[in-house]
N, C-alpha and C positions, 0 to 999 in steps of 0.2 A: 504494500500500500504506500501512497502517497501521503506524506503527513502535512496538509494547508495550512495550521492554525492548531494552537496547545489554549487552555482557556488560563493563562497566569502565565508573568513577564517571565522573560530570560533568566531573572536573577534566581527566582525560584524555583522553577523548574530545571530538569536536568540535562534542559539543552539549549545549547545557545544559537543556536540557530531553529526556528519555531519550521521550516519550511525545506522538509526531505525524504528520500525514496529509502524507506523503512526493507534492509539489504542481512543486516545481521540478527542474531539470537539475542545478541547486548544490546542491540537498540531499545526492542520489543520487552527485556526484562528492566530496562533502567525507564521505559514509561510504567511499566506495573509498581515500582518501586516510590513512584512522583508521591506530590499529590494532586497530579491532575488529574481531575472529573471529565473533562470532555475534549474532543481532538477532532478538526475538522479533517476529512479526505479527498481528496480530488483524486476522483475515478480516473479521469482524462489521462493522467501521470504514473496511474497503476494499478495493479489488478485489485480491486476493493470487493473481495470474494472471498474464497478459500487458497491454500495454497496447493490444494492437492492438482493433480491435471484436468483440466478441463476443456469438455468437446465445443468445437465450433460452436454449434446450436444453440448451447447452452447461454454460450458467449453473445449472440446476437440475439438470444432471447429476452437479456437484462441488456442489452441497448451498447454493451462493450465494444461489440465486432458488427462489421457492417460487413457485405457481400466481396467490397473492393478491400479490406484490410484483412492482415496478418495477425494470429494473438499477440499479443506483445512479449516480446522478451526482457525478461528482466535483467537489469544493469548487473554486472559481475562486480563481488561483492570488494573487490579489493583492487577497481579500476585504477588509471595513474591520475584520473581526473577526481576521482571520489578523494584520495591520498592529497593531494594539490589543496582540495578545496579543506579539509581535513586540517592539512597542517596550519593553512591562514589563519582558518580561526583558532590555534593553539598558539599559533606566536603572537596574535590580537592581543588575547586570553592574558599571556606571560608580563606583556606590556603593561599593561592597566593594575593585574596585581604586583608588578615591580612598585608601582606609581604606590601602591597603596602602602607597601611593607617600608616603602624609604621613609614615610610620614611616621609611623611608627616606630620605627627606628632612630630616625632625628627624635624623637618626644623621648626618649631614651637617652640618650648621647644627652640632652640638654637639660635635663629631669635627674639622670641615675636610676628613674622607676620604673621597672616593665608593668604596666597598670592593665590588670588583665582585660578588661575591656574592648580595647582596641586591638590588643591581641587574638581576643578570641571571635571580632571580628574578621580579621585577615584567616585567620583558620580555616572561618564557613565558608569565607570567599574562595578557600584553596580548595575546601573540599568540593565545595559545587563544581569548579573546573572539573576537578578529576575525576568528578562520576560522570561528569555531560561527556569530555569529549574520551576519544580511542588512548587505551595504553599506548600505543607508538607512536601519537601525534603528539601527544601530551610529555613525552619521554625525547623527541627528536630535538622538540621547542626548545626545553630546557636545556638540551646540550649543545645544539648546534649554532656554529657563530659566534661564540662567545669566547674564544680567544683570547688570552688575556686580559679580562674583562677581569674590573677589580673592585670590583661594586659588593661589597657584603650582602646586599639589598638581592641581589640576583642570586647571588652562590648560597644565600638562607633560602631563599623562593626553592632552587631548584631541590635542593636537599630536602625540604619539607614536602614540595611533589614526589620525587623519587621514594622517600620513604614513605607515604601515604602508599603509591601502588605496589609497592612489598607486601604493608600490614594488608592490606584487603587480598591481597595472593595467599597469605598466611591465614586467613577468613575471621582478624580481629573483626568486635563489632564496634557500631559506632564511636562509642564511647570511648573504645581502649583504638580508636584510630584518632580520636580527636586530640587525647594528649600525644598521642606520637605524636600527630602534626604538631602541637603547639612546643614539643619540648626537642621538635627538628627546626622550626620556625625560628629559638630562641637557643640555640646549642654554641650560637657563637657572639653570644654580647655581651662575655668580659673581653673581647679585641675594642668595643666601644669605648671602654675605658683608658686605650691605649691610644697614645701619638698615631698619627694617621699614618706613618712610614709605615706601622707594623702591620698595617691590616691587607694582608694580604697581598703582598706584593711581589712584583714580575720579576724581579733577583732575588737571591738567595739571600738571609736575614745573617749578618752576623754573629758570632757566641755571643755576644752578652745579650742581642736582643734576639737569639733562639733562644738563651734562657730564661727573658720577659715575656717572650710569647708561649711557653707552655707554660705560665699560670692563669692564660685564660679560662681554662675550665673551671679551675678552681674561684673567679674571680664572678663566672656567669652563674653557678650553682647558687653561690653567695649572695646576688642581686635577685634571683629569683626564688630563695628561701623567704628573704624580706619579704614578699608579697604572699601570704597564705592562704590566697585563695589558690592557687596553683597546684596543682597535685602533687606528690612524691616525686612520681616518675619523672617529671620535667624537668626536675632539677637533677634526677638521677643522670638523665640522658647529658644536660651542659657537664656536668661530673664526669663523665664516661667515658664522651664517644669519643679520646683518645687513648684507652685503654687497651693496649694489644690485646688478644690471647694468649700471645707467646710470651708476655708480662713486658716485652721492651718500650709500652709505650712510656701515657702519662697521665695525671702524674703517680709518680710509682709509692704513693703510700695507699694507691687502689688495687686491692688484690682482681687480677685478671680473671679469676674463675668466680667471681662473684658479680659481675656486672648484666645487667637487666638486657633483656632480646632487644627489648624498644634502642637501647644504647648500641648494641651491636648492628642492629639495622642504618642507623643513622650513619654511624663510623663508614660505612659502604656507601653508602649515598654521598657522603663527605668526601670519603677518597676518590669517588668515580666524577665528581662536579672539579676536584683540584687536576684531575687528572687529563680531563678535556677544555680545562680554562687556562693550565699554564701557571697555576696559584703557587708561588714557593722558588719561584728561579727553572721550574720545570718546562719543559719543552711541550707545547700540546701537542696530544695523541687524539686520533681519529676515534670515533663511538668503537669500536672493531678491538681496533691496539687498546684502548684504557680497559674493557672489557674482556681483550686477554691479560693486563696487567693485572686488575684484578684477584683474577682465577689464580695464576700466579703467586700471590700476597696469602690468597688463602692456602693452597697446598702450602705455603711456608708458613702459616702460624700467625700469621699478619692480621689477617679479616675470619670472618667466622665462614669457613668453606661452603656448610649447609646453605647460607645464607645464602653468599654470591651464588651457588647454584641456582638457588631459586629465580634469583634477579635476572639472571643468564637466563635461565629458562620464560622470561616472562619477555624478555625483550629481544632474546636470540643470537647468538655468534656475530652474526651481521644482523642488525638492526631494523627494522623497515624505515624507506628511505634512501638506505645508503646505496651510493652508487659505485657500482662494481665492473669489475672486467674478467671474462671469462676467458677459458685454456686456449678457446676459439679467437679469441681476439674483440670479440665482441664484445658492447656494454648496455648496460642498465641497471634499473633502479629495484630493489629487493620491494614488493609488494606485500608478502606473505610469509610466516617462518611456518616450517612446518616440526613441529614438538617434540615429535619421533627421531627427528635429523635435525638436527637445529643447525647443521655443517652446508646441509641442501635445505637452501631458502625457495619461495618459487618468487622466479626473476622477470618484470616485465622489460626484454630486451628493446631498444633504441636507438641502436647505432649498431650497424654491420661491420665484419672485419676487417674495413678498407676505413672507416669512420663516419662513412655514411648514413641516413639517418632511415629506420624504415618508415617506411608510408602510415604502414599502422604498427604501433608496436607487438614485438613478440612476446607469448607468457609462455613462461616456459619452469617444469616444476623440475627443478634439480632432484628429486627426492626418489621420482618417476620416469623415466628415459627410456626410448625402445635406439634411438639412435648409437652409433658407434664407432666411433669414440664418445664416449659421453662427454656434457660438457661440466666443467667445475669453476667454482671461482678460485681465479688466482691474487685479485688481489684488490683495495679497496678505492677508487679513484676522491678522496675527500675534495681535490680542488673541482670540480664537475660535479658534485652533489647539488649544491645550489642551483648551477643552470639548468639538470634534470628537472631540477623540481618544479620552478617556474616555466619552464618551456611546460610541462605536464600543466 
């Protein structure tokens, strides 16, 4: 079906866009989920019937199919045009709650009071994004483009989405997702406290101001103790989420085997936003490379394994989105992961092995091949990710 019209705004409802061709299983459970009462459909745009098959007759007998038309086919659920229009509105989305977390943030910086209020404002705000729009649009937003970006405002925003689509993969329920978001929201504002060099910046900090910057935790647990409206967990998490497992993190009078899931969730969310912005003197890594680093960190003790698996598995080897190039010489853009092979994404190709572009792009499910040689991804094209996306 076609969706016209939701009967309540944007803001409270779970979609930000009131006006689209109803494609997945999550669309149809995040409207059960609303509280919307009524939904306009425009037949014209879709089949407003059942989904099972249906004979001509039938068709022309509710006024669908005329003598001269075709049934209609339904748009394939993971077109490069559904994706395009997908991601706009999560980088809209990213934009508007940046705007909002910075205002928060300065009342902070200028105050010294996290005042739960306005926080747990920004919260609903973050959570209604992340049930409206797609894990992978919602996930590409946050990380792509942001190179170097040195905005606490942004690298809180994305940490707080990231770790929201964890806890809901883990099937916290509201409640214990609201304090993750607000104690991933607010995990790094003892750097508020600190001279502006320290926060976060594009070179490497030297020893004495690496050893001012790991009493941030210590310094945000602190500021958000004072406020008792706040939960335990909140403060657990600014406490925490430098905590290795392997005990090397910080700071080390917190025993590593006693630190809360909500902290270890974060601490991955944390490392994966430093790790494709360049935060620390680091070099940014493609969604691909930060995501095998990752995995990496974990089999060494670093991050909590279980965890990054899951996160891998929610978002995929290659990510959807990312733009790739295959054995054949070919490119395009990952549409789909498929769960089973998260190695073989299915790929909508774009450019033939001369660089040419095809007429209409090719889908093609790495996972599934009758062809021979099969084709594989060799490798991840990040500077040409942008242009795919927009040309789509």
């Amino acid at each position: 079906m076609y969706v016209a019209g939701i009967d309540c705004s944007w803001f409270r409802s779970p979609f930000l866009k009131h006006r689209f061709l109803v494609t997945t299983e999550e669309q149809i459970d995040r409207l059960r989920r609303s509280n919307i009462h009524t939904v306009d459909i425009d037949p014209s745009k879709g089949l407003d019937t059942t989904s099972l098959p249906i004979a001509e007759d039938t068709l022309r007998g509710i006024g669908l199919l005329t003598s001269a038309q075709t049934p209609p086919i339904q748009e394939a659920p993971r077109s490069l045009e559904l994706l395009a229009q997908e991601l706009t509105v999560a980088r809209d989305a990213r934009e508007k709650l940046a705007q909002s977390i910075k205002a928060v943030f300065n009342e902070i910086s200028k105050t010294g009071v996290a005042r739960p209020e306005p926080v747990d404002e920004a919260v609903q705000e973050i959570t209604i994004v992340t049930r409206t729009l797609s894990t992978h649009a919602t996930f590409m937003a946050m990380s792509y483009g942001r190179e170097l970006d040195a905005s606490l405002n942004n690298h809180s925003l994305a940490v707080c989405t990231m770790a929201m689509i964890i806890g809901q993969a883990l099937g916290y329920d509201l409640i214990k997702l609201r304090e993750l978001a607000t104690g991933a929201l607010l995990h790094d504002i003892g750097l508020l406290q600190f001279p502006p060099h320290l926060l976060r910046t594009s070179t490497p900090l030297s020893g004495e101001d690496r050893s001012t910057f790991h009493h941030h935790p210590r310094l945000g647990a602190i500021a958000i103790e004072a406020q008792r409206e706040f939960p335990q967990i909140v403060r657990r998490i600014a406490a925490e989420h430098h905590v290795t497992p392997d005990g090397q993190g910080y700071p080390p009078e917190t025993s590593a085997s006693s630190t809360a899931e909500e902290s270890r969730i974060v601490m991955i969310a944390d490392r994966y936003d430093e790790l494709v912005t360049g935060f620390g003197g680091l070099q940014p890594l493609s969604s691909h490379a930060a995501i095998q680093q990752l995995f990496q960190e974990g089999e060494f003790g670093r991050l909590d394994l279980g965890l990054v698996s899951q996160f891998i598995k929610l978002v995929g080897i290659y990510p959807i989105y990312s733009f790739v190039e295959l054995n054949t010489s070919e490119r395009g853009m990952i549409t789909t992961i498929n769960p089973a092979t998260l190695h073989q994404p299915i790929v909508a190709l774009t450019y033939d092995e001369t660089g040419s572009p095809y007429q209409n792009p090719l889908t093609v499910d790495l996972s599934n091949q009758s062809e021979s040689p099969s084709r594989s991804i060799t490798r991840v094209v990040t500077s040409e990710q942008e242009d795919a996306s927009r040309a789509a």
